[in-house]
VONU-126209 format. One record per residue (C-alpha): residue in one letter; x, y, z. Coordinates in pm, whole numbers, padded with zeros to 5 digits, always signed. Each point is the difference from the previous one (the first is absolute). Example, Ala and Ser with C-alpha at 12.3 -4.5 7.8 and 13.67 -1.06 7.14 Angstrom:
% VONU-126209
a+01230-00450+00780/s+00137+00344-00066/
//
This chain:
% VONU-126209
x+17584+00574-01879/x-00167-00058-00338/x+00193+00221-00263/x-00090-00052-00421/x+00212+00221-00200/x-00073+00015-00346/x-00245-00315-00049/x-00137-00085-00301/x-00213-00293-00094/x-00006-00009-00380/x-00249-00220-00260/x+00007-00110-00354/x-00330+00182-00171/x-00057-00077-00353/x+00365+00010-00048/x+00073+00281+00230/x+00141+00028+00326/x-00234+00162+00269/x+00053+00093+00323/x-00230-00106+00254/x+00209+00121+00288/x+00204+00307-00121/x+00281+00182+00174/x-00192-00022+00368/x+00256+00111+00268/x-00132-00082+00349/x+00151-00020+00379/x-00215-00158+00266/x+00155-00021+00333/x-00112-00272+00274/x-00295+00041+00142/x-00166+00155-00255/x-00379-00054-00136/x-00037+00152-00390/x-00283+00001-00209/x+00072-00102-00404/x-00272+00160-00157/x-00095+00101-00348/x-00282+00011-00293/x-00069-00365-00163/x+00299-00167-00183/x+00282+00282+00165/x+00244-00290+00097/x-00133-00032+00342/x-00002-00383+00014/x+00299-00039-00246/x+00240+00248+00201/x-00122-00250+00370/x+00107-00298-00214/x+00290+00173-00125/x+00094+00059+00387/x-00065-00362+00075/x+00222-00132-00233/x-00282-00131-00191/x+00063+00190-00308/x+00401+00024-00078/x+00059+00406-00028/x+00153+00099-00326/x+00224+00266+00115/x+00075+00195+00282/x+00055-00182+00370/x-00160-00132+00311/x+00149+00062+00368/x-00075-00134+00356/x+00158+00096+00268/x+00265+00080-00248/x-00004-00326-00166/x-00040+00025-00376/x-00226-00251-00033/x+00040+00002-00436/x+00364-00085+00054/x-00040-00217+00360/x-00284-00219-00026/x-00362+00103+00042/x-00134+00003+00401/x-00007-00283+00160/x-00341-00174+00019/x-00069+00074+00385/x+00113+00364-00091/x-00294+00101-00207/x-00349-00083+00005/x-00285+00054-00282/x-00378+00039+00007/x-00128-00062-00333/x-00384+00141-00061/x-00084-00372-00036/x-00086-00254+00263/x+00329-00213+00117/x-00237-00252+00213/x-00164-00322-00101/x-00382+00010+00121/x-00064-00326+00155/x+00257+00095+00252/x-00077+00187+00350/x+00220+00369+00038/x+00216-00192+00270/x+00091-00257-00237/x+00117+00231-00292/x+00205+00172+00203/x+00169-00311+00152/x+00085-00126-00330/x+00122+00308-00086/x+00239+00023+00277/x+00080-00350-00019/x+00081+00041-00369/x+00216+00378+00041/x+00135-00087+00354/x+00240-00209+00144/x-00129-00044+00417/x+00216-00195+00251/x-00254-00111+00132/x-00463-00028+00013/x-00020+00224+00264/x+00221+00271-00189/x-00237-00056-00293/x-00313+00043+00222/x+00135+00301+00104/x+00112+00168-00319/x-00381-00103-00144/x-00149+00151+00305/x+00202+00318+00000/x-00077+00073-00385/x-00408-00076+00056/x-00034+00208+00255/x+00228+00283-00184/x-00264+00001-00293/x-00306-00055+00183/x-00089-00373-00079/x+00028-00160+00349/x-00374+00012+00041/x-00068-00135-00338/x+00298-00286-00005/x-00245-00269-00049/x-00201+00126-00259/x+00032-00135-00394/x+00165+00203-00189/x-00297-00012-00254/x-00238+00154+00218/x+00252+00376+00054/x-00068+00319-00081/x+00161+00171-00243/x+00200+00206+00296/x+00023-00315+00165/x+00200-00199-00280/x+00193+00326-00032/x+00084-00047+00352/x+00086-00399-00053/x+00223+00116-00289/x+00227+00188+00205/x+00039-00202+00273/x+00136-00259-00204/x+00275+00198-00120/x+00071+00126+00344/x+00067-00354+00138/x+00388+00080-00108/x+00030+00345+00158/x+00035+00157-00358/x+00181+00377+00062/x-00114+00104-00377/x-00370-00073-00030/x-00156+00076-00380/x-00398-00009-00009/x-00163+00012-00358/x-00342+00164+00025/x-00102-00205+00347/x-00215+00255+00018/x-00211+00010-00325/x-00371-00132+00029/x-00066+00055+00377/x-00236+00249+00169/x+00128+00326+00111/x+00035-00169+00353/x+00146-00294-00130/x+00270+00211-00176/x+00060+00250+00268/x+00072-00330+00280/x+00269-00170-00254/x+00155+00388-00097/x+00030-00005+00389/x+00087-00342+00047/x+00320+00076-00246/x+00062+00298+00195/x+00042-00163+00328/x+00237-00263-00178/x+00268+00234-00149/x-00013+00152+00402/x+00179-00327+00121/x+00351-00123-00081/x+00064+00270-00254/x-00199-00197-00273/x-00068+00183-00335/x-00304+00006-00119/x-00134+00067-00392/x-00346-00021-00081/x-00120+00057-00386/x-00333+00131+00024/x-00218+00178-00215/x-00224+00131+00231/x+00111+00334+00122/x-00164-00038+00342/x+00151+00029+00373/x+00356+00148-00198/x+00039+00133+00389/x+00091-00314+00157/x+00267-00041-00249/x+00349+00155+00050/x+00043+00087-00361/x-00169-00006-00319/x+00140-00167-00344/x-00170+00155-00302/x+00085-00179-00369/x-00102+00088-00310/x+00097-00181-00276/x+00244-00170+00151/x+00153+00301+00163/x+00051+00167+00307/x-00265+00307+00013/x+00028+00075+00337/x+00140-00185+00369/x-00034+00198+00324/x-00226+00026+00302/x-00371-00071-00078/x-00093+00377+00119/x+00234+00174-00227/x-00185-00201-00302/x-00239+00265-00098/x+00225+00330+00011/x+00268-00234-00215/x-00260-00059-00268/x-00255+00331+00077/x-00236-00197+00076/x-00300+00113+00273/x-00116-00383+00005/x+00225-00301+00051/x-00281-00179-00319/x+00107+00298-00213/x+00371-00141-00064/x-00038-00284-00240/x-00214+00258-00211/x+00275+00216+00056/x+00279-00227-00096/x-00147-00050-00366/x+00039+00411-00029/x+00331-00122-00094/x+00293-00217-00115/x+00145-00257+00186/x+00352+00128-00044/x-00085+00366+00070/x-00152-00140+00356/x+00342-00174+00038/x+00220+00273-00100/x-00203+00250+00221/x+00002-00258+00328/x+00409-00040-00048/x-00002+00401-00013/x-00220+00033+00322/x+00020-00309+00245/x+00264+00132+00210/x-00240+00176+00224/x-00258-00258+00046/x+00289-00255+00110/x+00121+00227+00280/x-00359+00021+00074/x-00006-00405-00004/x+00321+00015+00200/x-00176+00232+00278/x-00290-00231+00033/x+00218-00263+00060/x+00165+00148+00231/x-00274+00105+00216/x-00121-00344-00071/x+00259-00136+00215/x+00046+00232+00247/x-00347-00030+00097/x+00048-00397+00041/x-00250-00032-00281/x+00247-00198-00176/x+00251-00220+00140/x+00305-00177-00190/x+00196-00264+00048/x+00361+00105+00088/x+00242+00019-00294/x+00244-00264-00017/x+00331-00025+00109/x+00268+00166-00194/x+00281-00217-00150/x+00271-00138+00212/x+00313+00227-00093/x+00333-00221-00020/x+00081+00045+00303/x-00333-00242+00147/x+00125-00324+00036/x-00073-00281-00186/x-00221-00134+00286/x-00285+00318+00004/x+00017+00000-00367/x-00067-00303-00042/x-00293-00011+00268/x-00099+00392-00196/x-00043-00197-00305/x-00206-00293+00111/x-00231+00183+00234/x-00207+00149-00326/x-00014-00361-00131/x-00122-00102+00315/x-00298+00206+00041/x-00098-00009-00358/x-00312-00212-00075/x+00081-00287-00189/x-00235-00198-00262/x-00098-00367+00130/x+00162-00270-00252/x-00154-00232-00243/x-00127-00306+00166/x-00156+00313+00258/x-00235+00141-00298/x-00044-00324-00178/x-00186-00143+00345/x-00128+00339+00051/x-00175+00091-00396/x-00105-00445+00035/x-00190+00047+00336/x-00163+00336-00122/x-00082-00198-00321/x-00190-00297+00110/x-00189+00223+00245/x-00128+00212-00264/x-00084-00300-00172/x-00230-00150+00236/x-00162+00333+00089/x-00095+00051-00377/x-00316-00220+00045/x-00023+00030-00410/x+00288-00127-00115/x+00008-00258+00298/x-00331-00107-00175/x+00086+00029-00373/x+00348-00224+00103/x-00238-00241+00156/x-00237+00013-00271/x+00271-00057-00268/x+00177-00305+00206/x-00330-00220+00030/x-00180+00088-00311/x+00290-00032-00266/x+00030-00321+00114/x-00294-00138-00052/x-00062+00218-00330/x+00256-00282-00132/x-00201-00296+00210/x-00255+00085-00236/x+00139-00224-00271/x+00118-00313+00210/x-00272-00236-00047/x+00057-00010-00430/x+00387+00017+00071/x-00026-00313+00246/x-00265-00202-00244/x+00198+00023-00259/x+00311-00043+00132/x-00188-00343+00106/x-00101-00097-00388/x+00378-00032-00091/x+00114-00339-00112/x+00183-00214-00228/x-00101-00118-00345/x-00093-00361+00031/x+00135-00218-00342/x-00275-00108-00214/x-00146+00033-00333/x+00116+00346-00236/x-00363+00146+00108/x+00034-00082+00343/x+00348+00127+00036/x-00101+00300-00199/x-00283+00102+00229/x+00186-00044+00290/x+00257+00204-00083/x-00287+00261-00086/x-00126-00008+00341/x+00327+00033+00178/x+00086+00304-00240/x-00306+00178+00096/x+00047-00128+00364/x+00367+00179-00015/x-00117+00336-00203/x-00288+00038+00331/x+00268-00084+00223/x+00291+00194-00154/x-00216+00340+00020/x-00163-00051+00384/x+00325-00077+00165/x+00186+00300-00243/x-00286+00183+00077/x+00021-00018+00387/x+00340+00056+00025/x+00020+00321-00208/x-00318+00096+00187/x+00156+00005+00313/x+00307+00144-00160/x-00195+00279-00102/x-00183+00047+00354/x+00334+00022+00158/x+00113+00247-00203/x-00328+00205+00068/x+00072-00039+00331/x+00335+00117-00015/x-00105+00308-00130/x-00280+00085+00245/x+00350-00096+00232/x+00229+00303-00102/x-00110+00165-00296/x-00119+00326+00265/x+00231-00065+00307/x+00287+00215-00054/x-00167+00242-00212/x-00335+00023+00195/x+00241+00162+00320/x+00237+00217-00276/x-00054+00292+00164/x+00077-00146+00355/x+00281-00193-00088/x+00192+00271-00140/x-00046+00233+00289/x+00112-00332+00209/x+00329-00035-00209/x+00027+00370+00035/x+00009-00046+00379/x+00270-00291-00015/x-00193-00289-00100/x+00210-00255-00142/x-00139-00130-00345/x+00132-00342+00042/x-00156-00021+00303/x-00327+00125-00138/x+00066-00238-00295/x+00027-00295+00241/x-00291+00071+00193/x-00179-00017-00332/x+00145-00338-00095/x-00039-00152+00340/x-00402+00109-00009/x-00080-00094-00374/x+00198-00335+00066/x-00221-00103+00270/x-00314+00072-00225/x+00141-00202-00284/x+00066-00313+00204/x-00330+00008+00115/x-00190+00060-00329/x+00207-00248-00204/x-00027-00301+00261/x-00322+00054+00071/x-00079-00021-00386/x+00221-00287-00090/x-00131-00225+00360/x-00335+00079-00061/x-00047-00066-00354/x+00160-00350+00061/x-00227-00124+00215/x-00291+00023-00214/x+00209-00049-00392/x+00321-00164+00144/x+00321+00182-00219/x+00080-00335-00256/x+00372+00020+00068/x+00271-00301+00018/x+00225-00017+00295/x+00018+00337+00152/x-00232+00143-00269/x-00200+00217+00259/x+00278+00143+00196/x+00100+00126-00310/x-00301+00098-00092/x+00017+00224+00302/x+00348+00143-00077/x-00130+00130-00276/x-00326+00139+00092/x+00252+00170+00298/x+00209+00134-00266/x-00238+00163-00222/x-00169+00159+00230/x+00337+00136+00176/x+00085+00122-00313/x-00320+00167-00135/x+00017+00160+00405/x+00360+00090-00050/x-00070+00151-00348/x-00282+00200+00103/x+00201+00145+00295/x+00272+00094-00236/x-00328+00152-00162/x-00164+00171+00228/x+00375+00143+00130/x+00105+00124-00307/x-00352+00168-00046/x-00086+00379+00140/x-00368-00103+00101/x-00220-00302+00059/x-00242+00030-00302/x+00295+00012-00245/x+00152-00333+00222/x-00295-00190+00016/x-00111+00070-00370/x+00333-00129-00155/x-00048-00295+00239/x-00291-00119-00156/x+00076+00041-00331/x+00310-00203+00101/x-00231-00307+00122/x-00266+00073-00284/x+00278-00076-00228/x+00092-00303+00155/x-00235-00232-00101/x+00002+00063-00425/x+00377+00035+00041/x+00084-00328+00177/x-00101-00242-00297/x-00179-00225+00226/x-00357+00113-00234/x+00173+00088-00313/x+00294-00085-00131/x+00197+00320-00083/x+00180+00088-00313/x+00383-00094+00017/x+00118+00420-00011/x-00228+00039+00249/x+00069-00283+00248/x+00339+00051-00025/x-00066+00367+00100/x-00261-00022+00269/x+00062-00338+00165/x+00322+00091+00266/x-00276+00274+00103/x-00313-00227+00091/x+00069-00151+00353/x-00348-00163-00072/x+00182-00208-00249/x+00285-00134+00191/x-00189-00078+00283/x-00271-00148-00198/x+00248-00242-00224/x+00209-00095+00337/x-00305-00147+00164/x-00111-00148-00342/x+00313-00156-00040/x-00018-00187+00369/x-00313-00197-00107/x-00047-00366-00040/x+00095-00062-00338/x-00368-00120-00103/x-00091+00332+00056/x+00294+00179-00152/x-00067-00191-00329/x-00374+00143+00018/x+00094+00339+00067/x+00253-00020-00245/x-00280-00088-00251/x-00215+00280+00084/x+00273+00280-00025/x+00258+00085-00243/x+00224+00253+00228/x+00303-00188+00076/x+00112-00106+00341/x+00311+00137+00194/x+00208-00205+00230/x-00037+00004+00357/x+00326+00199+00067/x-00088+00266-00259/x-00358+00086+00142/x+00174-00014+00349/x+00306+00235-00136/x-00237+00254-00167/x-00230+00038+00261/x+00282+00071+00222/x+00068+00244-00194/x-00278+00172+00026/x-00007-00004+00323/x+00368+00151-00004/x-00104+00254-00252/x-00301+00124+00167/x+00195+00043+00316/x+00272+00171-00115/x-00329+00274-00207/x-00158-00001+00374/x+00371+00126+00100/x+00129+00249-00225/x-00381+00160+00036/x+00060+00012+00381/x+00294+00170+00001/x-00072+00237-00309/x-00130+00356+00106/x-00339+00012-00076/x-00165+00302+00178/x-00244+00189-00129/
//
């Protein structure tokens, strides 16, 4: 049994508190399918979230089965489930896939043939067996309301809470899901709540929740609705509700309910007697003392053992990695804007190899002669150095630059492009270090491949001028600043609630790295000082400067005023960033963010 005595979800409001959720007082045995309905902004949503445990209640209390769940810890994941109004399933993926990964993500099997049957069994209970191979981008509406709940029944959830599933369908569309939702709080004893606003098919429902304002106007069978409120139309009671205050409908429901829950009670009753409702058997009462220590032992464990338990990390990391990569590859554009970026960047850079090379190739000594001669050599060589200097500073911070873009297009949307979906994942058990790691593993893979393939390339055709190990440093360094602009942007885009507020800051980030790195201008001491631990195009940019023959170091040197760090401090700070972005992408992940 659900039982809320009291609850209250309260706000701040331009500095006063306001209650969302006031005072509701509410028992919903097992088995039971109720309606949450109400006029626009009544608390509907906010008193299901308050239920879930995703809004904390202010006051009052929480029970199931007796549990209070305020004092006790809120239900455990496979307890509950929650269908949100949104979509919970990636597109490029078939129905049979999402609810795989679901289960795979929410449920521990022994074995594949356990999972096979669990996905199997929850198709066919929703309808979807005939569509299993389908996209999920080509559903219905009804058919993606359909998707939605069989991914929360993968964990046999005996409280299931459905936000408006049924808002934007057809009249038939709506009337299959009501029924659908019907048929599920028949088995196992599962509790149902659905918020809708639609006051449609109330008759399939076992009792009706009406809020306004937060409180509770009215909760009884759906056919007693109209003689509560005097109503001769069911569409005549949100009209009716404005008639008067919120707490005057309160204070007359406490006054009245008693007969409309014997009524409930009655239904109920016939409900079962009929076989129209069948429930599990109750538990086993406590051992008394006099049990041994043998069957109370076995008493106690035999709950644990049938409870579903949530797979562990390295389970979900493989799990969220596979699904990952396969909606990669099945997102033909941003297979082909990866591609696009990998081999054109590249050679963007290539562009400027043939003056780098030739004048690399008119460096030489000054020969000893006559004050003229010696004079215009020296000449030559300067300018030699000054074209020099700026082609090879040039390329590197190009490619510096280009890695950093890339980084961006990397991670600035990939947490908070899937928000939405994450957070009903986590809500369902996901681990976020798992999800974190998944993340990591995938961007990882894409940096490798976008900073080797710009540091190899590029060297064939304007070899890096670097002593003894010069290029493999080089490398490092290309490796590090784009693993830090990736990490940084995944802190980003984690710590952001949507992908247009991610992705802007992102840019701005690498639009700023250029004029703040020094490598163009030199910047003004107070704000060098400020700005240069910030600007991983710097670090990487004087590291790889710094491994060059030291011909070439001289002419870069003569071409650029911004002074040059040491090897270990480039390596250090963009480490850091790395580090710091990381630990952004992880306090993000495991920060409540739903909306």
């Amino acid at each position: 049994m659900l039982e809320l005595k009291d609850v209250c979800f309260t706000i701040k409001k331009d500095g006063e508190d306001v209650n969302l959720v006031d005072k509701v007082n509410i028992q919903i045995p097992r088995g039971h399918f109720m309606a949450i309905v109400g006029p626009s902004g009544c608390g509907k949503t906010t008193l299901l979230k308050t239920i879930a445990g995703l809004n904390p209640e202010s006051a009052g209390a929480l029970y199931w089965d007796g549990r209070n769940l305020s004092e006790e810890g809120d239900l455990d994941p496979s307890e509950i489930g929650y269908v949100p109004q949104f979509s919970v399933a990636y597109d490029p993926l078939t129905v049979d896939e999402s609810v795989e990964a679901a289960t795979r993500l929410r449920v521990k099997t022994r074995d594949m043939e356990e999972l096979d049957q669990r996905i199997d069994r929850v198709l066919e209970e929703t309808g979807l067996t005939t569509i299993a191979d389908r996209h999920v981008k080509v559903l219905s509406g009804g058919q993606k309301r359909r998707l939605g709940l069989a991914m929360e029944l993968v964990s046999d959830p005996k409280l299931l809470l459905c936000d408006e599933v049924t808002s934007g369908l057809d009249p038939r569309s709506e009337r299959e899901i009501v029924r659908l939702l019907h048929d599920l709080s028949r088995r196992e004893g599962r509790i149902v709540l659905s918020v809708t606003h639609s006051l449609a098919h109330l008759e399939l429902y076992d009792s009706i929740l009406v809020l306004h304002e937060g409180r509770v106007a009215y909760h009884g069978p759906p056919d007693q609705m109209n003689h509560y409120f005097s109503v001769h139309d069911t569409e005549e009671v949100y009209p009716k509700l404005a008639s008067q205050t919120s707490d005057r409908w309160q204070s007359s429901w406490m006054k009245h309910r008693g007969p409309y829950y014997t009524k409930l009670d009655r239904n109920r009753t016939k409900l079962v007697d009929s076989g129209g409702l069948h429930l599990p058997a109750d538990p086993e009462p406590v051992p008394t003392q006099e049990v041994t220590d043998e069957k109370e032992q076995a008493a106690k464990e035999k709950p644990e053992s049938e409870k579903i338990r949530t797979p562990g990390f390295f389970a979900q990391f493989t799990t969220l990695l596979s699904r990952r990569w396969r909606i990669f590859f099945r997102d033909r554009g941003q297979v082909f804007l990866q591609l696009a970026i990998l081999l054109c960047f590249p050679v963007l850079v290539t562009l400027f190899k043939d003056n780098a090379l030739g004048q690399i190739a008119n460096l030489s000594e000054t020969r000893l002669g006559n004050v003229m001669q010696d004079f215009q050599e020296q000449q030559v060589v300067r300018q030699d150095q000054v074209r020099v200097g700026s082609a090879v500073s040039g390329i590197v911070m190009f490619q510096v630059i280009l890695l950093a873009l890339m980084a961006s297009n990397n991670s600035a949307r990939e947490i908070a492009g899937e928000r939405s979906i994450f957070e009903k994942e986590k809500f369902g058990g996901l681990r976020p270090t798992a999800y974190l790691a998944s993340k990591i593993a995938f961007l990882a893979c894409l940096v490798l491949a976008q900073s080797l393939w710009m540091a190899v390339f590029v060297n064939l055709f304007a070899p890096f001028r670097g002593g003894a190990g010069g290029f493999e440093s080089h490398i490092i360094f290309l490796l590090l600043v784009n693993g830090g602009m990736t990490a940084i942007c995944l802190g980003i885009s984690a710590l952001m609630r949507t992908a247009e507020q991610a992705s802007l800051l992102s840019i701005y980030l690498v639009g700023f790295q250029l004029p703040l790195s020094g490598a163009v201008l030199a910047l003004p001491d107070s704000v060098e000082g400020f700005t240069r631990p910030f600007i991983s195009a710097y670090w990487a940019w004087s590291g790889s400067i710094g491994a060059l023959e030291p011909k070439v170091l001289e002419a870069v040197k003569t071409v650029v005023d911004t002074s040059l760090s040491t090897r270990e401090a480039c390596l250090y700070t963009l480490g850091f960033h790395i580090a710091a972005g990381l630990i952004a992408a992880w306090v993000g992940t495991r920060r409540h963010q739903w909306d």
